[in-house]
N, C-alpha and C positions, 0 to 999 in steps of 0.2 A: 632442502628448503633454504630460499634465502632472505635476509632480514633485509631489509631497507629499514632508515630512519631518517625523516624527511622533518626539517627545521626549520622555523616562518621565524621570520622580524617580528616584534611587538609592534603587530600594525591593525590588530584589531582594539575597540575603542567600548563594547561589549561584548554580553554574556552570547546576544543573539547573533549577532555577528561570527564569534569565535567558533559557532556552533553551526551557522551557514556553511563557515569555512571548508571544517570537515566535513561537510557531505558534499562540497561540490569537490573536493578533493576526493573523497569515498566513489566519489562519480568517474571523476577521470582515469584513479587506478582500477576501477572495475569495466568500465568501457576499453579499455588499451589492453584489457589482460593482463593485466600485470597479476589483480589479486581478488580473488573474491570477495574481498573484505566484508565475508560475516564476523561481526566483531563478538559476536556470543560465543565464538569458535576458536579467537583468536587472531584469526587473521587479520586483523584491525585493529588498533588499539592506541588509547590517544592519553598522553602526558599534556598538562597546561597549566603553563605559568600566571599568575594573575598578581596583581600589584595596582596599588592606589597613586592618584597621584593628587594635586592639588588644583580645583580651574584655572586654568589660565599660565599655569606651571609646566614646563619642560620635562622639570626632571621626573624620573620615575620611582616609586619609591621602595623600600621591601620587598621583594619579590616572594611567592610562597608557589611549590608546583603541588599541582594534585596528580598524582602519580596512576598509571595503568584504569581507567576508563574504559569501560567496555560497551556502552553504549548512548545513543546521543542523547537519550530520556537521563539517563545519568550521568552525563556529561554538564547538561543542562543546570540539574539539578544541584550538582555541587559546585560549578561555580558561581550560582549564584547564592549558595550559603555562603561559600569562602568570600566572596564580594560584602554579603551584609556583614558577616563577621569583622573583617577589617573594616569598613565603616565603620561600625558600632564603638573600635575601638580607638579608630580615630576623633570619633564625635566625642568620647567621653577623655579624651587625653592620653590614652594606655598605649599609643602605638608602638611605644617600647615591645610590647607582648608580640608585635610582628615581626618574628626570626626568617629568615633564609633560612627556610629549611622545606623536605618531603613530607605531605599530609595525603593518607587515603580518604575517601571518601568510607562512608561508613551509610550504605542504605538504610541498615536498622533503625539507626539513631536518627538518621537525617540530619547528620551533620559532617564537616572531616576533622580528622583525628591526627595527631600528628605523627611520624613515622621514625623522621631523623634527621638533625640538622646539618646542616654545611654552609659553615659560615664562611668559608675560603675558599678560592679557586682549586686549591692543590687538593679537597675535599671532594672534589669532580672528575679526581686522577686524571688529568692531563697530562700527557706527556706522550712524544713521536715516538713511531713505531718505525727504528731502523729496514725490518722487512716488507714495508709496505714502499713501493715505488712510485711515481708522478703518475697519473693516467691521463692520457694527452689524446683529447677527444676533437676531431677534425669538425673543421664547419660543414664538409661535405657530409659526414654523419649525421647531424644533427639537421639538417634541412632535408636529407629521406628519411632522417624517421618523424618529422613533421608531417612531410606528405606525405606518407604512408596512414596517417592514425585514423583510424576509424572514427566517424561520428562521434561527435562526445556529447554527453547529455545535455547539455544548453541548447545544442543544434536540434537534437534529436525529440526535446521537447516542442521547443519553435515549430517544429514540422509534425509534430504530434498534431499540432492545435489549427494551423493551418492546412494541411492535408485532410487533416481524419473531424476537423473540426471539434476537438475535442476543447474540454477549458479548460484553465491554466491549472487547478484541485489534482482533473482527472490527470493532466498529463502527466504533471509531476509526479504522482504516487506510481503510475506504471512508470514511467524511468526512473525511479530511484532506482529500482529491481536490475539490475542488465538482462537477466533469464525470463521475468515478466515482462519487458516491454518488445524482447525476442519473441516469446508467445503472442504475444497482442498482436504483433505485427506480422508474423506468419499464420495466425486467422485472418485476418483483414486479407492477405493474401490467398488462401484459398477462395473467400467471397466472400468472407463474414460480412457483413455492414457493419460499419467502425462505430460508430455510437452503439450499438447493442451489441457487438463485441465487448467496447467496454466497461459496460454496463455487468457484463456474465465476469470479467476479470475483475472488476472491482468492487463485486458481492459475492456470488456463490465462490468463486476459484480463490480468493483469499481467505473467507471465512474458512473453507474448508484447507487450506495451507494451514492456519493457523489450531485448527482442531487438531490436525493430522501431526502438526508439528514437521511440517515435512519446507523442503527450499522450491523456489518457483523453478530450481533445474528441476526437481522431480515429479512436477505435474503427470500425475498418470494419461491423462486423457489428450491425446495428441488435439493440436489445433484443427487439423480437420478434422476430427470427432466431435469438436464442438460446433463447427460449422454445421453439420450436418443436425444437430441436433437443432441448431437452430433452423436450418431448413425446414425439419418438420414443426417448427412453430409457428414461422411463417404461410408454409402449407396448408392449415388448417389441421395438423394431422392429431395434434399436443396442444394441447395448453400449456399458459408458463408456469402455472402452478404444478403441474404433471410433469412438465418438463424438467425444473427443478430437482423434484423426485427421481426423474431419471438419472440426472449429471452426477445426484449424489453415488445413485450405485453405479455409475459410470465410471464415478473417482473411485469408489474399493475396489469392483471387483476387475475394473478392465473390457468388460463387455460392451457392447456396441448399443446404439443407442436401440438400432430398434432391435434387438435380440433383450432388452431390456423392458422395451415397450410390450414386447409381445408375453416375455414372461409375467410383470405384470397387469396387463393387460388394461393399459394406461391409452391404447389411442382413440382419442378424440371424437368427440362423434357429431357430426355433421350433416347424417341423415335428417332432411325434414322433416320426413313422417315419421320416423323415432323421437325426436324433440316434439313435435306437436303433440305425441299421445299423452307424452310427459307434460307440457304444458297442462292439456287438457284435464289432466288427472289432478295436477295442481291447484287451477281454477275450480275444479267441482268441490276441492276439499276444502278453499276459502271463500267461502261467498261473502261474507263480511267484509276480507279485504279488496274484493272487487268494489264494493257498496264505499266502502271508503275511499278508493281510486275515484271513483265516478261523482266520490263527492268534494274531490280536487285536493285530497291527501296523496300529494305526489310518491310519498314514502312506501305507498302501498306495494306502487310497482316491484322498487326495491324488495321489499321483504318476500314479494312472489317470484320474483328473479330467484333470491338466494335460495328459496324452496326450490328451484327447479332446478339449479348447479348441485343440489346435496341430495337432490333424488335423483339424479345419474351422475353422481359418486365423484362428481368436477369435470367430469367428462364431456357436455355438452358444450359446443363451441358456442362461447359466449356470444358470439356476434351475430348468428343464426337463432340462438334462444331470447335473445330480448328481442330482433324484429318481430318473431312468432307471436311473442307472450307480448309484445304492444299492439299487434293487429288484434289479437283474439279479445283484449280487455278492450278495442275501441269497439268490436265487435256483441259485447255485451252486455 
């Protein structure tokens, strides 16, 4: 395993800022391959210095680092206590109390705590390391591995939003992911439709990431598994509410959609004359609510619709059961 430790100028100006930074940095090392940067794992992990200054003033003042950060909700969160903290104690005169020193972040408390001072360079152990040699890196290097780099997520959202018409919400949260926005786009590629594509990755497939506890590399349900299941929605064959049901046992067990469908015996029903009887049977049991339809309580229809999606079990294709069930109440 190898460490990289990558060092910025004091050139952000805030908390939200500093906090953009690393994700679009989080971006670029996870699109290049460099690193999966799940920071709950370790492989990410972010130190940040913060220090007050004065408006209109150059110089910068105090410096305090909040050490090893593991993620950007709590990245967030502590420096912008460590920010109020040194205000407050600038506002009241006490800036003295701001040392050059390491402070953890402390989630419990909600605040950071201090860890260890270093007040002097020589406190940062500096000093050359006779065995390490000059690394003298050619321009021709660094101009093929520029044009080599794969899509980096700036690009790859841009083209999210303009290809797949997706909005700026959706695009972003699937590219934060590199292995979700991989997924997303090798559906779209079997034939998904890219709006309800990601529509299914950014409700069912993350809710259930995130129940499972599981990373969008280990999506059980291949992208054309999903395609197909949305197939049969468009089909007529499932409902979305059916079909949901199905994705979910799609996601434990592995099974296919419709070796799913058939076990539980979830598809869709379509037939005319099976819906109309259901209609029929509906309408005899409320006459009331017919009597109220007819007396221009639109709500009626409603409540005679949901009678007839719960009398075959959600089964009946919505779009086939309310034509029925509005000819038959114009009919009565």
């Amino acid at each position: 395993m190898t460490l990289i430790e990558i060092v910025s100028e004091p050139d952000m100006r805030s908390v939200d800022e500093a906090v953009e930074f690393l994700r679009t940095l989080k971006g670029v090392l996870e699109f290049s391959d460099i690193s999966d940067c799940r920071m709950e794992q370790g492989s990410l992990r972010c130190d940040a210095n913060i220090s007050i200054r004065e408006v209109g003033s150059d110089v910068l003042n105090t410096k305090v680092e909040l050490k090893n950060l593991n993620s950007f909700k709590e990245l967030q969160k502590a420096l912008e206590k460590e920010e109020k903290r040194q205000l407050e104690l600038y506002s009241f005169g006490e800036q003295f109390k701001i040392k050059q020193e390491t402070r953890r972040w402390d989630a419990g408390k909600g605040k950071t705590v201090s860890m260890r001072s270093k007040e002097e360079a020589h406190d940062y152990r500096y000093f050359p390391e006779p065995d390490l040699v000059p690394i003298i890196v050619r321009q021709e290097t660094v101009d093929n591995a520029i044009a080599t780099l794969p899509e980096m997520p700036k690009a790859k959202k841009a083209r999210f939003m303009s290809q797949y018409g997706l909005t700026d919400k959706e695009a972003a949260i699937i590219i934060d992911d590199r292995a979700l926005a991989k997924y997303y786009e090798a559906a779209v590629a079997e034939g998904g439709d890219p709006k309800t594509a990601a529509n299914w990755v950014l409700g069912d497939i993350l809710r259930l990431l995130k129940e499972k506890d599981l990373s969008a590399a280990a999506i059980p349900v291949a992208p054309v598994a999903l395609v197909k299941l949305l197939g049969l929605i468009k089909g007529g064959q499932l409902s979305t509410t059916a079909a949901k049901e199905v994705f979910e046992e799609m996601f434990v067990t592995g099974k296919s959609a419709d070796t799913v469908v058939a076990e539980k015996g979830l598809a869709q029903i379509s037939d005319t004359s099976e819906i109309e009887k259901i209609a029929d049977d509906i309408l005899d049991a409320n006459p009331q609510s017919i009597e109220d339809f007819k007396a221009g309580k639109k709500q009626a229809a409603g409540f005679l619709m949901g009678q007839l999606m719960k009398a075959s079990k959600g089964k009946a294709n919505p779009k086939v059961a309310k034509e029925l069930l509005d000819r038959k109440l114009s009919e009565r």
